[in-house]
PAPABA-498642 format. One record per residue (C-alpha): x, y, z. Coordinates in pm, whole numbers, plus 32768, in hexadecimal, padded with zeros to 4 digits. Layout:
N
XYZ/...
//
This chain:
307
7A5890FFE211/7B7B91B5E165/7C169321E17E/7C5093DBE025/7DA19395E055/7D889220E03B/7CA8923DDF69/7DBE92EADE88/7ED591E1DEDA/7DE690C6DE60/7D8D9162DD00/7ED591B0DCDA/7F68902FDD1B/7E888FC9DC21/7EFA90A5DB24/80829052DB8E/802D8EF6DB82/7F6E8F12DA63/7E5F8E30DAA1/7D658F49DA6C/7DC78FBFD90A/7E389109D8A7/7D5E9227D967/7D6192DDD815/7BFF9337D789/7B9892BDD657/7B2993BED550/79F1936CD4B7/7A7893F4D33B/79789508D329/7A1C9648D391/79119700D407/785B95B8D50C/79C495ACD5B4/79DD9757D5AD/789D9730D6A8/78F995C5D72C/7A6995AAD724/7A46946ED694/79D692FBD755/7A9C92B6D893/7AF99182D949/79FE90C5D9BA/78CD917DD920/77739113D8D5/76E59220D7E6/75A191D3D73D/75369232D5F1/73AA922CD5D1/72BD9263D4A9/717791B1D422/719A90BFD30F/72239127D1BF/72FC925BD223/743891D7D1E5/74A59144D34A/756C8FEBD29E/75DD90CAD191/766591E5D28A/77119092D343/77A19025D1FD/7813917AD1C4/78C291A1D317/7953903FD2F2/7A0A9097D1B7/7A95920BD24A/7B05914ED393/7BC19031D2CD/7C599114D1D3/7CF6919BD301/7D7F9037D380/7C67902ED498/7BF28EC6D4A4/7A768EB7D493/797D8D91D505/782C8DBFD444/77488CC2D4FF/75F58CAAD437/74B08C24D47E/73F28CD7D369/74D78CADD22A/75608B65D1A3/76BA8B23D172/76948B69D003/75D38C9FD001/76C98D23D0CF/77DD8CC2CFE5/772E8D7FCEFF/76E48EB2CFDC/784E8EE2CFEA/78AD8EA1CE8E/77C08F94CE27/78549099CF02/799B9063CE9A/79649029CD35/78449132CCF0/77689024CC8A/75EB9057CC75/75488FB1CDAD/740F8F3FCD02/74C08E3BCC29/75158D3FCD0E/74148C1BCC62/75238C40CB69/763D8C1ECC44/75DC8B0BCCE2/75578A5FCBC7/764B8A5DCAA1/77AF89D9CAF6/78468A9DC9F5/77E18BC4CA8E/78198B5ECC08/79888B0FCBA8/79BB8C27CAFB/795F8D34CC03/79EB8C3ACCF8/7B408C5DCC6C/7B6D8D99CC3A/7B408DF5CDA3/7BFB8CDACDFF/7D4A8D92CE59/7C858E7ECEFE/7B878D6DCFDB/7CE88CC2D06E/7D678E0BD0CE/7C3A8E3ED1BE/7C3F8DABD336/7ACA8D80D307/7A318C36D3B1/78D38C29D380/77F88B63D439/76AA8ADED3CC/75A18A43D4B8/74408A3CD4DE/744D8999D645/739C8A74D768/74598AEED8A0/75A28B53D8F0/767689F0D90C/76BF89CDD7AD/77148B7FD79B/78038B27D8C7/78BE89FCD819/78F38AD8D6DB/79748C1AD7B1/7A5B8B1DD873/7B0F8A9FD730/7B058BEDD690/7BD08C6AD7D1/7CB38B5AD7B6/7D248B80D658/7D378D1DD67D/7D658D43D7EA/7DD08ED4D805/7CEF8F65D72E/7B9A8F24D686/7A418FB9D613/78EE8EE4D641/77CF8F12D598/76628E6BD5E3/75778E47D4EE/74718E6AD588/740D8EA8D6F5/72C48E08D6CA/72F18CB5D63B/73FA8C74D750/73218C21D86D/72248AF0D8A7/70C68B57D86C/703E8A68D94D/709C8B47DA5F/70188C7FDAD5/705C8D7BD9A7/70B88EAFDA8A/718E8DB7DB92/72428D18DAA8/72AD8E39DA04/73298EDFDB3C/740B8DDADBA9/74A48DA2DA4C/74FA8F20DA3B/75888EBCDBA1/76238DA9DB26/76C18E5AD9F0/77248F69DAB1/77F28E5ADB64/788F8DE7DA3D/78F38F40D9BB/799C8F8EDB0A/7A458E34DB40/7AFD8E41D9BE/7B2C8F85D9A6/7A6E8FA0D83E/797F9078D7F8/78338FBCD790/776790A9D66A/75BE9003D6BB/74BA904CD59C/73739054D61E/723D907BD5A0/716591C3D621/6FFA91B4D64A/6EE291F4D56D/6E8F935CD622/6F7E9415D54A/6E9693A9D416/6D859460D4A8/6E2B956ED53A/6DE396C9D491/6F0897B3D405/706F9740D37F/6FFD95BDD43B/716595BED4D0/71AB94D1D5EC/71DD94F1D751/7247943DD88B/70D093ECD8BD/70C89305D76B/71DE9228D7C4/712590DAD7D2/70AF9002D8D6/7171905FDA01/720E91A9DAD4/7326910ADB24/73A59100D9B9/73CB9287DA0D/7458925ADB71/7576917BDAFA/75E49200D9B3/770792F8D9AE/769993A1D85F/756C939FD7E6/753F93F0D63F/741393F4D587/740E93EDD425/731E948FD357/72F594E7D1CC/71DE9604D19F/71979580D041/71419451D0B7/6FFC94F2D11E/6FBA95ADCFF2/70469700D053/71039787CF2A/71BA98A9CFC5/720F9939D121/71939A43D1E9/726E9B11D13B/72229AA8CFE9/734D99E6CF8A/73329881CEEA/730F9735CFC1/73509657CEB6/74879582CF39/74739636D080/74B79571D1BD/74AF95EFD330/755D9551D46E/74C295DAD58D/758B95A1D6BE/749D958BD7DF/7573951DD8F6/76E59536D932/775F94CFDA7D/78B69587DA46/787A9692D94C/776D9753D8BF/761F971AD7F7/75B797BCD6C6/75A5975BD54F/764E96F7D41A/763A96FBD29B/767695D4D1B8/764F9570D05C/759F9421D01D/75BD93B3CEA8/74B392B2CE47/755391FFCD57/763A915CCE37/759891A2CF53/76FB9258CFF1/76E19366D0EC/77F99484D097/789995C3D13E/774C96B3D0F0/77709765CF8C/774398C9CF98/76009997CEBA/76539AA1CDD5/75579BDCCDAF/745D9AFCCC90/742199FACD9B/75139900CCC3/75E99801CD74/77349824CD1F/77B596E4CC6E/78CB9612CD41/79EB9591CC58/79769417CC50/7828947BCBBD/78B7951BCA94/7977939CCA3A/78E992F1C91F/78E29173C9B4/77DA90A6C92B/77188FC1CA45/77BF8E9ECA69/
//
């Protein structure tokens, strides 16, 4: 047992020492998520659920890029994307490349060097590692956190793609969830990093009537992913369903929401986004003028051919 006040002495050896990294939040890049979050602290597990197709690896990607731009190192561990298509995930966010044209870009070396080297400069700058492996259970997570800890010690940003393929399926589903949200819960708290977890949601928001926006109660497979998460974010895009325009009438089209449904140190509520399809890059939300018409952001007026 400990009193507050020892308590207080021990966090703050760590930070003197430094073997805890700095105790400064991390902003997430979108002003209005850190207005209501103030950003992702030490040590955090926040999980960012959606079904399939909303945009989760692409919101990942996105964050990546706005934490790196800002000298945070990231960790991208994937189970769902190869080491390619995530290459070209982040090229295309960088470069304002069209996603759907990656059979080219894999397939004709002229182009592959060409969009290769122009981002080049750009691809050393980042302290990305990325880490691809299809192997269940945590051993081969906990190897790659290790050296990513090693190389960055102070300060890093983790990001699991995805919660589901982590764990061995020849194991009680619901168990084995609940002790790897134990387990990385562990993890986040021993480094100091905060760990962003996709996971998928269950097939109840399909058939749910109204806007189909998530809750707690579609987070997949297990209550504890709930209980241990810090932050909780669901992503949803209306249009995706077929709804064309709000309950107030104004457009959908390109509209994303992050609702915040749990926040262990702040408050919940929701936030506006922009998602643009072609390169599949979530953006600070674009506001609507009186006609319902986005308003165009300054990339979207450049003249770039694809590739």
């Amino acid at each position: 047992m400990k009193t507050l006040v020892e308590i207080r002495d021990e966090y703050l050896k760590k930070l003197t020492d430094n073997t805890f990294g700095t105790n400064k939040q991390i902003p997430s890049g979108f002003s209005e998520l850190d207005k209501l979050t103030g950003g992702y602290c030490k040590g955090e597990l926040i999980v960012l659920g959606a079904r399939p197709a909303m945009g989760k690896t692409a919101f990942a990607v996105t964050q990546s890029i706005q934490l790196l731009q800002h000298g945070i190192p990231v960790l991208y561990y994937s189970m769902n994307l190869t080491e390619l298509q995530l290459l070209y995930r982040f090229l295309a966010q960088i470069g304002n490349k069209t996603i759907n044209q990656y059979p080219e870009f894999i397939s004709n070396h002229k182009i592959f060097k060409d969009v290769t080297e122009k981002q080049l400069e750009k691809l050393k700058s980042f302290q990305l590692q990325i880490d691809n492996n299809y192997s269940k259970g945590l051993k081969n997570f906990e190897k790659a956190v290790e050296e990513f800890k090693a190389k960055y010690k102070n300060r890093g940003f983790i990001i699991l793609d995805y919660l589901q393929l982590l764990y061995d399926r020849s194991y009680n589903r619901e168990n084995e969830i609940s002790n790897t949200m134990l387990k990385l819960k562990a993890i986040a708290n021993e480094t100091g990093f905060p760990i962003l977890i996709l996971s998928q949601l269950n097939r109840a928001v399909e058939t749910r009537g109204g806007d189909r926006q998530p809750q707690l109660c579609d987070l997949r497979d297990s209550g504890s992913i709930e209980q241990e998460a810090d932050k909780i974010l669901f992503l949803h895009r209306p249009e995706y369903y077929g709804f064309s325009c709000d309950e107030d009438g104004k457009s959908t089209n390109g509209v994303a929401k992050i609702i915040i449904a749990k926040n262990n140190m702040g408050i919940t509520g929701n936030i506006l986004l922009h998602f643009e399809h072609k390169t599949a890059t979530f953006s600070e939300a674009i506001k609507l003028n009186n006609k319902n018409f986005r308003d165009m952001r300054s990339d979207e007026f450049e003249d770039d051919p694809p590739f």
